[in-house]
RODO-2510 file (C-alpha; in nm, 4 decimals, decimal comma):
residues 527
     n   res          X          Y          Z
     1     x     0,7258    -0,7359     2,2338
     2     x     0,6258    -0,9540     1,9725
     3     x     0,9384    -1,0814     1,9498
     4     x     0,9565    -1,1900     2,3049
     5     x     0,6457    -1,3443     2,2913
     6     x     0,4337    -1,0814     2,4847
     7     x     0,0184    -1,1487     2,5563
     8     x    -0,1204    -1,0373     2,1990
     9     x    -0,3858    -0,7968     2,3170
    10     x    -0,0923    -0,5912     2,4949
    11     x     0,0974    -0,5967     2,1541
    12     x    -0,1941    -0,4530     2,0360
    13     x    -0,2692    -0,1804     2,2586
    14     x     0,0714    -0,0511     2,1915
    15     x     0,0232    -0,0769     1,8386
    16     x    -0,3150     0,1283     1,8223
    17     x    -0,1264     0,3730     2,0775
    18     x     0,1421     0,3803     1,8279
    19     x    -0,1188     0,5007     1,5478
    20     x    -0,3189     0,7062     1,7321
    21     x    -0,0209     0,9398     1,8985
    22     x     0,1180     1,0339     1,5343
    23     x    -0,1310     1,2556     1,4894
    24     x    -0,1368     1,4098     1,8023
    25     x     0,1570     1,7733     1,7854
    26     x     0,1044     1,8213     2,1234
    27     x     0,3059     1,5145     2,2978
    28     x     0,5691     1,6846     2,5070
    29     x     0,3496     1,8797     2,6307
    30     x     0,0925     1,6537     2,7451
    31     x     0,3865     1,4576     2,8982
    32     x     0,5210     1,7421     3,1335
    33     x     0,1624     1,8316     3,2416
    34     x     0,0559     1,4175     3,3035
    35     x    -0,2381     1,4200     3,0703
    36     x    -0,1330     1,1613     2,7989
    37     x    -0,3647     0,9060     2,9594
    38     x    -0,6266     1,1804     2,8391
    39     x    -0,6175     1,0436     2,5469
    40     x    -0,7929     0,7535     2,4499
    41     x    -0,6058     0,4038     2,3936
    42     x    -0,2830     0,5253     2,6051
    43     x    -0,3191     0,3727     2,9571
    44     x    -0,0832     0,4800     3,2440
    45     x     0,1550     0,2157     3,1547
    46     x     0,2260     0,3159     2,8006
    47     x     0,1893     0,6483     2,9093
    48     x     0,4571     0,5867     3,1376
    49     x     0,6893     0,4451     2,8375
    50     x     0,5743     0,7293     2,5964
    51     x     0,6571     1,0435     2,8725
    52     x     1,0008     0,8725     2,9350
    53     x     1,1053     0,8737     2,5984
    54     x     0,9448     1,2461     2,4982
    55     x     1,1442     1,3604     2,8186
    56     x     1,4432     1,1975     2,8310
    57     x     1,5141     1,0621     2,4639
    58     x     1,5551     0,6850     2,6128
    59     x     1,2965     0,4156     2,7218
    60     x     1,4457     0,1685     2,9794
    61     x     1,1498    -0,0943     2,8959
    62     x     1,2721    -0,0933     2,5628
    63     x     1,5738    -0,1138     2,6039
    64     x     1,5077    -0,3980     2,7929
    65     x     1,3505    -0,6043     2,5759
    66     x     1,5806    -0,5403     2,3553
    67     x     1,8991    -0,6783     2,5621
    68     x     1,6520    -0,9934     2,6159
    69     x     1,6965    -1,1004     2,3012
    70     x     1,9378    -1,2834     2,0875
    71     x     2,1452    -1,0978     1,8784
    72     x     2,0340    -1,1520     1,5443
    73     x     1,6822    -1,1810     1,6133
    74     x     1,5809    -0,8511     1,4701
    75     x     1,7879    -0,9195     1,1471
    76     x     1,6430    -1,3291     1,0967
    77     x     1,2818    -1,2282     1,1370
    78     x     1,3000    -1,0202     0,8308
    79     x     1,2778    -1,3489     0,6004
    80     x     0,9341    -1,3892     0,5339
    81     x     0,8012    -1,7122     0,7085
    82     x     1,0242    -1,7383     0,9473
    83     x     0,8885    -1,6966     1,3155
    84     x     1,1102    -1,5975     1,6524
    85     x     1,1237    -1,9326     1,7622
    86     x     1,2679    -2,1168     1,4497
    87     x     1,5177    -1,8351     1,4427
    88     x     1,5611    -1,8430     1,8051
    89     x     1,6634    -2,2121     1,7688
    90     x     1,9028    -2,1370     1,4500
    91     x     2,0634    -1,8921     1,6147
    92     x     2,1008    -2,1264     1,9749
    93     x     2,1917    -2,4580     1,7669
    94     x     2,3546    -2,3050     1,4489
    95     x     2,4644    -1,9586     1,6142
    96     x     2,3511    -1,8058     1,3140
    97     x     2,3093    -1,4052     1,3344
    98     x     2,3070    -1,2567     1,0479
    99     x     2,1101    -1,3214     0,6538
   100     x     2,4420    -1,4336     0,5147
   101     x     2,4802    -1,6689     0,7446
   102     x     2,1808    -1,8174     0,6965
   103     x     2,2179    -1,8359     0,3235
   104     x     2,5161    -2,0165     0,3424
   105     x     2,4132    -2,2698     0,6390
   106     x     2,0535    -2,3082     0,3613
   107     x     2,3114    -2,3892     0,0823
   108     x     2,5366    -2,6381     0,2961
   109     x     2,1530    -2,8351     0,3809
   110     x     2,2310    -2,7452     0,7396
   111     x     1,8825    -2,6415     0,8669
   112     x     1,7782    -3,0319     0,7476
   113     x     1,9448    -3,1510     1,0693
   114     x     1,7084    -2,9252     1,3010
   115     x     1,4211    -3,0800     1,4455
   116     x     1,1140    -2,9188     1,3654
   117     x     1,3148    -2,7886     1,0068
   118     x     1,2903    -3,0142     0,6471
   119     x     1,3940    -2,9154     0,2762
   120     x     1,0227    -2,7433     0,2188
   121     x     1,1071    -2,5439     0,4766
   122     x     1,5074    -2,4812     0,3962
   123     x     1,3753    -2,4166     0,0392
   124     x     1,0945    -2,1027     0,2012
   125     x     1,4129    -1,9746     0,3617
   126     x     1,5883    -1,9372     0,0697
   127     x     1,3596    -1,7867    -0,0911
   128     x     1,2927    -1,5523     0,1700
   129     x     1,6551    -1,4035     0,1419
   130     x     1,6335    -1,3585    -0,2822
   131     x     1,3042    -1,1786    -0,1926
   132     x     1,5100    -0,9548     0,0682
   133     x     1,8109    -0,9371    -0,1301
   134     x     1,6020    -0,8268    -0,4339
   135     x     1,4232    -0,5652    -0,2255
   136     x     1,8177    -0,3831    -0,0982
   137     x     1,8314    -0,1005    -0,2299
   138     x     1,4832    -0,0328    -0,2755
   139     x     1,2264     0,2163    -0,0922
   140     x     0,8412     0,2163    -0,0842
   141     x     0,6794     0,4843    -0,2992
   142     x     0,5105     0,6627     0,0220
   143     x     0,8323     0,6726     0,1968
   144     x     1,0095     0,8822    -0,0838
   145     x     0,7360     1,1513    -0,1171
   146     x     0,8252     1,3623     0,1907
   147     x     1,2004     1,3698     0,0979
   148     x     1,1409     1,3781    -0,3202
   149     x     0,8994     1,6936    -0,2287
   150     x     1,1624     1,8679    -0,0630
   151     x     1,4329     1,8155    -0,2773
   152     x     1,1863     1,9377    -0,5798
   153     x     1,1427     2,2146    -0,3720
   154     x     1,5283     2,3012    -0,3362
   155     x     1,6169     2,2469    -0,6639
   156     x     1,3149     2,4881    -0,7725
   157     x     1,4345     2,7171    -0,5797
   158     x     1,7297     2,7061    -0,7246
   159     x     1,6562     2,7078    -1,0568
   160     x     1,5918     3,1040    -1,0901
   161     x     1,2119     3,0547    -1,2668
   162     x     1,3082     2,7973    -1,4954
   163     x     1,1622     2,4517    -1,4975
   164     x     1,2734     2,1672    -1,2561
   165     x     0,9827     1,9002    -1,2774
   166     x     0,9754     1,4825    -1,1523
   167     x     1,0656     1,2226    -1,3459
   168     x     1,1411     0,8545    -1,3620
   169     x     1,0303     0,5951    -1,2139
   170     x     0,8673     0,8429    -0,9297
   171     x     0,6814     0,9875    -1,2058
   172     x     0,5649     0,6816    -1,3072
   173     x     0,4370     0,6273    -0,8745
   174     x     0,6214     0,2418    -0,9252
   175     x     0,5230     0,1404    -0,6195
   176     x     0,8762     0,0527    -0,4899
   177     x     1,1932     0,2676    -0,6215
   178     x     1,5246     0,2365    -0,6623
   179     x     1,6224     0,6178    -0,7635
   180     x     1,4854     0,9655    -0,7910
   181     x     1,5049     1,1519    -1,1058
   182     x     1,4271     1,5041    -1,1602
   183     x     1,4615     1,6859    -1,4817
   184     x     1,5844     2,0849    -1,5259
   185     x     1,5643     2,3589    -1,7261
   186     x     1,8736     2,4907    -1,8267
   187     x     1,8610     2,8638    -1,9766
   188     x     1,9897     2,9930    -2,3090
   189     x     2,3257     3,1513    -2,1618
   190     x     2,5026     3,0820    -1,8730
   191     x     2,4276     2,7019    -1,8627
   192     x     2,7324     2,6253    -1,6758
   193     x     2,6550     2,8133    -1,4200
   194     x     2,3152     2,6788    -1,3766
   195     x     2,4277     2,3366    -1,3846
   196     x     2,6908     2,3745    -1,0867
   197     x     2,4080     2,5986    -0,8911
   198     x     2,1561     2,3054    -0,9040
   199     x     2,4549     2,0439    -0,8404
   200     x     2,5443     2,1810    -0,5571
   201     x     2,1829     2,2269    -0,4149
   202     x     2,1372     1,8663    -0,5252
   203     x     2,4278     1,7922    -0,3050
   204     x     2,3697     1,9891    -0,0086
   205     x     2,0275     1,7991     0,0045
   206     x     2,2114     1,4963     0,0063
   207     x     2,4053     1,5492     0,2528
   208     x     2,1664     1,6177     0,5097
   209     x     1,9143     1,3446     0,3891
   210     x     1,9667     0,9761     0,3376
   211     x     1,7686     0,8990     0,0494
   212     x     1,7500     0,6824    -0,2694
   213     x     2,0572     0,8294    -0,5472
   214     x     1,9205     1,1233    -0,7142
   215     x     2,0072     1,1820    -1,0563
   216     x     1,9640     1,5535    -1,1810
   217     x     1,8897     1,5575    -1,5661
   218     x     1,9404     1,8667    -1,7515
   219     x     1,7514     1,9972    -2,0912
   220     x     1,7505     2,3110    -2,3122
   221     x     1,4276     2,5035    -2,3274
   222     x     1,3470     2,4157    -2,7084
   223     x     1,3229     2,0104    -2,5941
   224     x     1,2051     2,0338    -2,2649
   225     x     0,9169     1,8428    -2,3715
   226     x     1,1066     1,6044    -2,5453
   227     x     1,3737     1,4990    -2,2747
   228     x     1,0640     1,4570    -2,0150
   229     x     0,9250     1,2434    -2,1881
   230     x     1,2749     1,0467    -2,2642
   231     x     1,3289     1,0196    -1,9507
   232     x     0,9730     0,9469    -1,7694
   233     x     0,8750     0,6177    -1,9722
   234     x     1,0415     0,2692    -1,9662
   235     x     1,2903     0,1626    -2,2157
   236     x     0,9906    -0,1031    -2,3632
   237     x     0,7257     0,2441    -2,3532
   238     x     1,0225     0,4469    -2,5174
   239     x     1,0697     0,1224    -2,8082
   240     x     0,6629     0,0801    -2,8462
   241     x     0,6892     0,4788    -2,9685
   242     x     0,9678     0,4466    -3,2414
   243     x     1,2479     0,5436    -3,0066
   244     x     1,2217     0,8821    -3,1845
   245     x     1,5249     1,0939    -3,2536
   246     x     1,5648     1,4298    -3,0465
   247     x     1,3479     1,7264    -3,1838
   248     x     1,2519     2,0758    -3,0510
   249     x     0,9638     2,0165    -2,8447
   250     x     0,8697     2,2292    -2,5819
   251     x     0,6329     2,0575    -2,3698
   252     x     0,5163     1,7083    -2,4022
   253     x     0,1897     1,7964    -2,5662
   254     x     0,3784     1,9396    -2,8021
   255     x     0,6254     1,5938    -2,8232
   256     x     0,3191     1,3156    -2,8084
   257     x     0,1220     1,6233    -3,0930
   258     x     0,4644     1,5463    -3,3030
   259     x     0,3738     1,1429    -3,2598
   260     x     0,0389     1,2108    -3,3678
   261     x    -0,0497     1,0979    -2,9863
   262     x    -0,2413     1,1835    -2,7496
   263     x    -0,0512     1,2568    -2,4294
   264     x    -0,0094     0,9188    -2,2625
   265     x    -0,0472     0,9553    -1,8578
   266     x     0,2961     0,9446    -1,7219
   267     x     0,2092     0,7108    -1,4541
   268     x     0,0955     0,4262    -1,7575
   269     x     0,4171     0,4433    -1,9449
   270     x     0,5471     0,1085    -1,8665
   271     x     0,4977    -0,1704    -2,0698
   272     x     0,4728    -0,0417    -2,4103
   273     x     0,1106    -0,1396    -2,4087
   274     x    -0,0207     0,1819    -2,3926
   275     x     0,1052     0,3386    -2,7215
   276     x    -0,0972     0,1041    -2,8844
   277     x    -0,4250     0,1601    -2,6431
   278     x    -0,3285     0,5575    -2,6850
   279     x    -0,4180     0,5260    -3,0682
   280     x    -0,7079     0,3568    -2,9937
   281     x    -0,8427     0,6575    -2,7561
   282     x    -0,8550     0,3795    -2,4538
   283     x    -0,6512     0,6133    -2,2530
   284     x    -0,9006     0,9075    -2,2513
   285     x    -1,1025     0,6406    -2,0239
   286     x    -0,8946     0,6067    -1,7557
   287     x    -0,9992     0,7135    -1,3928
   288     x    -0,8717     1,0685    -1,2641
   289     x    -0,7349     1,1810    -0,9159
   290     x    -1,0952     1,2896    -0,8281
   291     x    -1,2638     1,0378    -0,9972
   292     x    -1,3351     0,7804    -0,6555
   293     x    -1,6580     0,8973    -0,5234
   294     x    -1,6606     0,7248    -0,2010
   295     x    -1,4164     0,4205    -0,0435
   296     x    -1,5605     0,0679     0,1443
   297     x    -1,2334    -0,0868     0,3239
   298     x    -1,2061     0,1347     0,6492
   299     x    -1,2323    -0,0009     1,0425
   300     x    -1,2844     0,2099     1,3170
   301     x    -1,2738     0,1262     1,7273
   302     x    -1,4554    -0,1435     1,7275
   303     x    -1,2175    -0,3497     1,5458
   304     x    -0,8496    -0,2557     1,4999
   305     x    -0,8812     0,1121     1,3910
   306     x    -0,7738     0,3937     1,5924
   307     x    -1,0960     0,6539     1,5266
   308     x    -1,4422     0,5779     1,5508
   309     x    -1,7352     0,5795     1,3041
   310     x    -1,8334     0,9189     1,3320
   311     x    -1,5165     1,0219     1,3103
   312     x    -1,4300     0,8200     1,0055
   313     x    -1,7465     0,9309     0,8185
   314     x    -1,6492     1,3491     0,9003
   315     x    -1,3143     1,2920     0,7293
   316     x    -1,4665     1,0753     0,4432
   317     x    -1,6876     1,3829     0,4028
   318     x    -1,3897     1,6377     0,3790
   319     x    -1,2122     1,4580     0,1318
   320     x    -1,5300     1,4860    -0,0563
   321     x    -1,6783     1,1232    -0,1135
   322     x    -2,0274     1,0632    -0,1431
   323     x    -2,0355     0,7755     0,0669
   324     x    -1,7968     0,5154     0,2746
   325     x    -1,7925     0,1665     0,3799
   326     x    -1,7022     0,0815     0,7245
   327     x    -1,5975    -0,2916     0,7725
   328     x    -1,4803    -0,3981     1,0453
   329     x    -1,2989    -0,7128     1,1076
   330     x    -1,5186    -1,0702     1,1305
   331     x    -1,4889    -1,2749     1,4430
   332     x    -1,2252    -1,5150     1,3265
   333     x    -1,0009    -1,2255     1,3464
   334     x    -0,9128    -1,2043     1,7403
   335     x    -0,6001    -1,0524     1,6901
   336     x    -0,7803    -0,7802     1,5393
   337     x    -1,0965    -0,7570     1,8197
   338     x    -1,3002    -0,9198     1,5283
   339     x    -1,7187    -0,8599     1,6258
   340     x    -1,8510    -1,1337     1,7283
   341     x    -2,2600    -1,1803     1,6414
   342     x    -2,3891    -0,9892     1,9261
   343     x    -2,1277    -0,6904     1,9051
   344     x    -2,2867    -0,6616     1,5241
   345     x    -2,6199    -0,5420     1,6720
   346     x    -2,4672    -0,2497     1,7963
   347     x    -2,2820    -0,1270     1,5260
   348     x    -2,5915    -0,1363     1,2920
   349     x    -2,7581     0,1041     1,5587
   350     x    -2,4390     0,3016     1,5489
   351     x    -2,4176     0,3368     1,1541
   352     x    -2,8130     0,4161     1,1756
   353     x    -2,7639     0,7156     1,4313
   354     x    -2,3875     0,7956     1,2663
   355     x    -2,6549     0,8253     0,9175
   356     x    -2,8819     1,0282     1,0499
   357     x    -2,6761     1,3012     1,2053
   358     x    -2,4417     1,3370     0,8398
   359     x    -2,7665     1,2267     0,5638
   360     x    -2,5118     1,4564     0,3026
   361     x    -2,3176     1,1458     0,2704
   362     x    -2,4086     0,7485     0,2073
   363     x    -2,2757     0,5203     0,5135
   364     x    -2,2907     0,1642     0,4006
   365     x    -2,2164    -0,1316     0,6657
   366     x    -2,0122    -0,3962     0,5923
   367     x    -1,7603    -0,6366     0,6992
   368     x    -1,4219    -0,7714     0,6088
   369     x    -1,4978    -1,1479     0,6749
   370     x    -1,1933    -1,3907     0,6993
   371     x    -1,1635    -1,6449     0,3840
   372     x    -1,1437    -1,9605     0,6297
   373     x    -0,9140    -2,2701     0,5556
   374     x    -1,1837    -2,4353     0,2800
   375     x    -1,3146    -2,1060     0,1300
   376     x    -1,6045    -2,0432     0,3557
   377     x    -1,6242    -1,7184     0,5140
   378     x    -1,6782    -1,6505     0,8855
   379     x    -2,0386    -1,6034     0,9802
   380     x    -2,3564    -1,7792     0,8755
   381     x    -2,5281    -1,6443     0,5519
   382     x    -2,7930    -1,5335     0,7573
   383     x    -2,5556    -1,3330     0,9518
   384     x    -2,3818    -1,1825     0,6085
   385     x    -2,7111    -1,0944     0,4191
   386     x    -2,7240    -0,8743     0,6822
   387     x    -2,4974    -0,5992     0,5795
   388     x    -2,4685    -0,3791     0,2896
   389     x    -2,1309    -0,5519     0,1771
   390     x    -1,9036    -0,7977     0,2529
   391     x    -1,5345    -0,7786     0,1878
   392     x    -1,4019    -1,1731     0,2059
   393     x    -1,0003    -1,1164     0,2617
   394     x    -0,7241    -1,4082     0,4038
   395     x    -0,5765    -1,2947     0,7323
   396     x    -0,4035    -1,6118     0,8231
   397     x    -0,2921    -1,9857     0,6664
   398     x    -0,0545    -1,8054     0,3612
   399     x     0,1450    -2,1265     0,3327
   400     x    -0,0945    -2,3161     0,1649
   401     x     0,0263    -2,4296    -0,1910
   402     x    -0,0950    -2,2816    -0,5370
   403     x    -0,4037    -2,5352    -0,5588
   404     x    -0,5113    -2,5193    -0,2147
   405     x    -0,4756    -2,1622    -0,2142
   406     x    -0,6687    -2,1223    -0,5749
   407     x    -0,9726    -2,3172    -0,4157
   408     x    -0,9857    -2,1663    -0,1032
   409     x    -0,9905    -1,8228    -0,3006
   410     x    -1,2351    -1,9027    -0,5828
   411     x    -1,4580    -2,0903    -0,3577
   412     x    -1,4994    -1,7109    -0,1554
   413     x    -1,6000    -1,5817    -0,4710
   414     x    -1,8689    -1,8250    -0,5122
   415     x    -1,9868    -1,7415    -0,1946
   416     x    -2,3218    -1,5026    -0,2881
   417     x    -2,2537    -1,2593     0,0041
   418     x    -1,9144    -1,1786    -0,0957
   419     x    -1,9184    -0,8803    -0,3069
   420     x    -1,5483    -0,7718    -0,2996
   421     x    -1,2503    -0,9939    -0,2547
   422     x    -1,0073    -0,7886    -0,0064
   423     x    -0,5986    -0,7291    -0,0830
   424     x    -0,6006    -1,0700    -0,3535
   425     x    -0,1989    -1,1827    -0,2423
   426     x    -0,1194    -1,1048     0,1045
   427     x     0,1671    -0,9263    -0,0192
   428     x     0,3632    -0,6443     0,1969
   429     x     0,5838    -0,4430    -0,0063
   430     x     0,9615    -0,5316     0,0151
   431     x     0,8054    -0,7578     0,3482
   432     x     0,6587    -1,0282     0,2877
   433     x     0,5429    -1,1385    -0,1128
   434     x     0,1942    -1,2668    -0,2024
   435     x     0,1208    -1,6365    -0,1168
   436     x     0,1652    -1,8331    -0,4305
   437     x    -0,1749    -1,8293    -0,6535
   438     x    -0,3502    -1,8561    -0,9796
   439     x    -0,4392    -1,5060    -1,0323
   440     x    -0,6022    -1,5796    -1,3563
   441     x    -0,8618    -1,8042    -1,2666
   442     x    -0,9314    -1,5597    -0,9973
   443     x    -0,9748    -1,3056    -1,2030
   444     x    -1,1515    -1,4867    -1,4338
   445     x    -1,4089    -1,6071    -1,1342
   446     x    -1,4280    -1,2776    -1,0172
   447     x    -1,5461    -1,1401    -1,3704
   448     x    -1,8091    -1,4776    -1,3894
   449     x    -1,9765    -1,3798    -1,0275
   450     x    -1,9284    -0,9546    -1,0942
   451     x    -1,7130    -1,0047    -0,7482
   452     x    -1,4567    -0,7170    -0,7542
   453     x    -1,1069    -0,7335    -0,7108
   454     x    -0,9942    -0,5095    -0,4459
   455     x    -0,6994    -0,2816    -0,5101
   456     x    -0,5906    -0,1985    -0,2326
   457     x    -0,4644     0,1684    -0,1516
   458     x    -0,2355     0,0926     0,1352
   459     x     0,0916     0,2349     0,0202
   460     x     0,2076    -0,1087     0,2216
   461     x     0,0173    -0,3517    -0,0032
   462     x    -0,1222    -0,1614    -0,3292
   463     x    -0,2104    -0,5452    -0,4019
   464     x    -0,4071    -0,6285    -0,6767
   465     x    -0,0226    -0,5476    -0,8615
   466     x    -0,0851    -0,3053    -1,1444
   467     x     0,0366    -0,5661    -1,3742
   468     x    -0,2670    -0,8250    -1,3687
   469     x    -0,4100    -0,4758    -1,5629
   470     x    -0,4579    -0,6667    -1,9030
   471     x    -0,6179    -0,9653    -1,7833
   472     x    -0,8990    -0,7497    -1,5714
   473     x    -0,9079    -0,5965    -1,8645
   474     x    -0,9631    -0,8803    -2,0749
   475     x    -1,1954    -1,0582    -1,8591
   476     x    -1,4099    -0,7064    -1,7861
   477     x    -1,3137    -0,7879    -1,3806
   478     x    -1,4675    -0,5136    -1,1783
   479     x    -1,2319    -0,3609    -0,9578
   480     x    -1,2381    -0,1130    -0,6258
   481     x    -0,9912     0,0951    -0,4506
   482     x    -0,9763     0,1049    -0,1410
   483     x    -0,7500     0,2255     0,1486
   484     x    -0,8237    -0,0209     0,3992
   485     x    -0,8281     0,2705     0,6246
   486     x    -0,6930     0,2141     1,0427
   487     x    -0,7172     0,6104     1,1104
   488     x    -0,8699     0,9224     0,9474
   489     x    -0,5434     0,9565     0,7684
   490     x    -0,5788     0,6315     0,6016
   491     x    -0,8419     0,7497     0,3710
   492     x    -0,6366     1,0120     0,2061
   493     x    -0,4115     0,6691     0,0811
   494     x    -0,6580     0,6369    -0,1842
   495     x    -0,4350     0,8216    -0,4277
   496     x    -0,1905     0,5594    -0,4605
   497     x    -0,4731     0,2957    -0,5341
   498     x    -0,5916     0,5473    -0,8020
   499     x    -0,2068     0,5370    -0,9119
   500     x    -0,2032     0,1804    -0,9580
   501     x    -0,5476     0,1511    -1,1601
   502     x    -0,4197     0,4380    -1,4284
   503     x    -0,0693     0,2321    -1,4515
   504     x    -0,3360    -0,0704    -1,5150
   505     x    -0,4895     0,1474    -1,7416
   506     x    -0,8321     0,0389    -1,6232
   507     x    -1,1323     0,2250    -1,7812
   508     x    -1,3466     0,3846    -1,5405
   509     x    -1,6236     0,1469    -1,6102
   510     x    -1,4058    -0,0925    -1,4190
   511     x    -1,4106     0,0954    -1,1120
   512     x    -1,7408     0,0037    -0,9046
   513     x    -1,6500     0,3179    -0,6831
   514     x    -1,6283     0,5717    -0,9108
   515     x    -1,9815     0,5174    -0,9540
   516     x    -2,2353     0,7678    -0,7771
   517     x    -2,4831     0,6650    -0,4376
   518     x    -2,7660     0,5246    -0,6542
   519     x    -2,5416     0,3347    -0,8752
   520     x    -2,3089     0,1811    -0,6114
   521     x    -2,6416     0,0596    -0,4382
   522     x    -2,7954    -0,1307    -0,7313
   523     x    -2,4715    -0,3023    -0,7943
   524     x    -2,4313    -0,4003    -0,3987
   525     x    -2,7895    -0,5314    -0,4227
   526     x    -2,7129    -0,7427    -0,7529
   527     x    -2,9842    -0,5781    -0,9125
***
């Protein structure tokens, strides 16, 4: 639909259908007996869509659109800036269909004869494709967990009581991968026939699942500890530590004891940095799994999100935070039902009530304000000082070059309302990279007006990148994970931000929200 150029608002509608139904088990059901309009967001039209395709397998308006379009459509709106009409027109004028055909019409200075098309433009494209082509081959972290799970689980299974444990680069939770690894236990007789028991569960599960390549590593008992490590870190983390010869080691307290180390968190062993941070004791500071005590970045109805504020707040309180942030988006934002001015009257008598009826945990109100053109954000102050928090974020205008884009960035930060600064790059994740930017004098702004740096939990964006870890480091840059939560599933994405801050190996005193209710207030209020 978006590809055809449908009304925006019915995009929309389909897309917060879309979220809302994959939570739902009951579909077919509700299909045979008429009641998906029952629940809320699916009207009888997508209703009508959604019970042909539960019923039957097939969706005629789909199918549909799909015929409508140019062949090649699907494939030329992957490159990153380039819109269904330009590619409409390249495909009508150039009958280009495909990425390599592209490349090769960019290289030959063919789009320059276009109208509407120029060299900046022929040089985006390009770049577009060696962002794709670098991407092939690659899979988002949260994509691989279901299938890595399950294969951990077979090959457990398999292994009789002995070991099988992750490894690699999963280990590690890089947030894009380009294997699995796993590593096994082999026992002290019969290690052939282990190995061709666990080979050939590794390759039934392959068979049946298309996945990443797997690569099963196998280790005696006595070095267990010794080949996990080997096998977890980088080659530069595997250098920083000596590149130490094989020894008996059972477990890898019992490798990084023989170091005179403590044990380095598997997810940090990257750069090589942290050996030298490990003999320092830095490591001990880092933030744990349970160390976030409450989230800010989360919508709910009133904007784009699929649950409302109640229910948001309930599901906050299960996962155990002390408090949550709901911030909607700011009127700028149409394409997300931004609130204007008067809609913000009712959602502070909402988050009043929603506060009263659950006082066991914190509800702050905020906003996630759009970063305008020149830097400003959205509303008036007089509007902004009235919430709790304001999260200033770019929605729209990426193209802007480095300078621009610096200004327009450190000119939010200045603003004294903003209090976080909301996914940094605009990046997506083998989709789309972050606009181009001087990420060090944002940081280094950030630090200078205690504005922090949001990293954001969306397995889709997990943008701050991990590797801007020593300059937030170096500048003291406060930082905050969040999920940027649509649903009351989002929230539980938090684990992949926490991921990203201990491969940044950011000390918890970083981390404005792993700070409890009264000290997350004072630092909202300045004081």
């Amino acid at each position: 639909m978006q590809l055809k150029g449908e009304n925006v608002f019915k995009v929309r509608a389909y897309e917060k259908a879309a979220a809302l139904i994959g939570g739902v088990p009951d579909l077919a059901e509700r299909a045979r007996a008429g009641t998906l309009t029952d629940l809320e967001g699916v009207g009888k039209g997508i209703a009508d869509v959604l019970s042909e395709f539960l019923l039957t397998g097939q969706s005629k308006t789909r199918d549909e659109l799909k015929s409508s379009l140019p062949p090649g459509l699907f494939e030329l709106t992957r490159v990153p800036g380039l819109g269904p009409k330009k590619a409409i027109q390249l495909i009508q004028e150039l009958d280009i269909h495909t990425l390599g055909e592209l490349e090769y019409a960019c290289r030959e200075n063919r789009l320059l004869k276009l109208k509407g098309f120029g060299d900046k433009l022929q040089h985006k494209i390009l770049e577009g494709i060696r962002f794709l082509n670098e991407g092939a081959g690659q899979a988002r972290l949260v994509d691989v967990f279901p299938a890595a799970e399950a294969c951990l689980q077979k090959l457990v299974a398999a292994a009789e009581g002995r070991r099988v444990v992750e490894t690699g680069a999963f280990r590690r939770r890089l947030e894009t991968l380009g294997s699995l690894e796993f590593l096994a236990e082999l026992p002290d007789s019969g290690e052939a026939d282990a190995r061709k028991r666990l080979d050939r569960t590794l390759a039934e599960f392959r068979a049946q699942h298309a996945l990443l390549p797997i690569t099963l590593h196998f280790s005696k008992r006595s070095r267990f500890g010794y080949e996990w490590a080997r096998t977890t870190g980088t080659p530069e983390h595997w250098q920083a530590l000596g590149s130490p010869d094989a020894f008996d080691a059972p477990d890898e307290e019992a490798f990084f004891a023989r170091l005179e180390l403590p044990v380095i968190p598997a997810e940090s062993r990257e750069t090589g940095e942290e050996v030298a941070l490990a003999k320092r004791g830095k490591l001990s500071e880092l933030l744990g799994y349970a160390g976030v005590q409450g989230v800010f970045h989360n919508h709910t109805t009133r904007s784009d999100g699929t649950a409302s504020l109640e229910q948001m707040v309930v599901a906050a309180k299960k996962l155990g935070f002390k408090y949550i942030g709901i911030s909607d988006h700011s009127q700028t934002a149409f394409y997300a039902q931004g609130l204007k001015v008067p809609d913000l009257l009712a959602q502070e008598r909402e988050i009043r009530e929603v506060q009263d009826k659950h006082p066991e945990i914190r509800v702050f109100w905020g906003i996630e304000s759009d970063i305008l053109a020149d830097g400003s954000l959205d509303y008036e102050e007089s509007v902004l000082k009235k919430f709790d928090f304001v999260i200033a974020s770019i929605h729209s205008r990426f193209k802007a070059d480095r300078e621009a884009m610096t200004d327009r960035i450190l000119n939010a930060i200045r603003n004294p309302c903003t209090r976080f600064l909301g996914h940094a790059t605009g990046r997506l994740l083998l989709g789309r990279p972050g606009y181009d930017l001087d990420m060090e004098r944002v940081i280094e702004e950030a630090a200078r007006h205690d504005v922090a740096i949001e990293i954001n939990a969306n397995p889709a964006r997990l943008d701050i990148d991990w590797r801007w870890g020593p300059k937030l480091r170096q500048c003291g840059t406060q930082v905050s994970i969040n999920p940027d939560a649509h649903e009351t599933a989002g929230l539980e994405d938090t684990r992949y931000g926490i991921a990203m801050a201990r491969k940044a190996m950011l000390p918890v005193s970083q981390v404005v929200n792993s700070r409890s209710v009264a000290e997350v207030e004072k630092w909202l209020r300045r004081a």
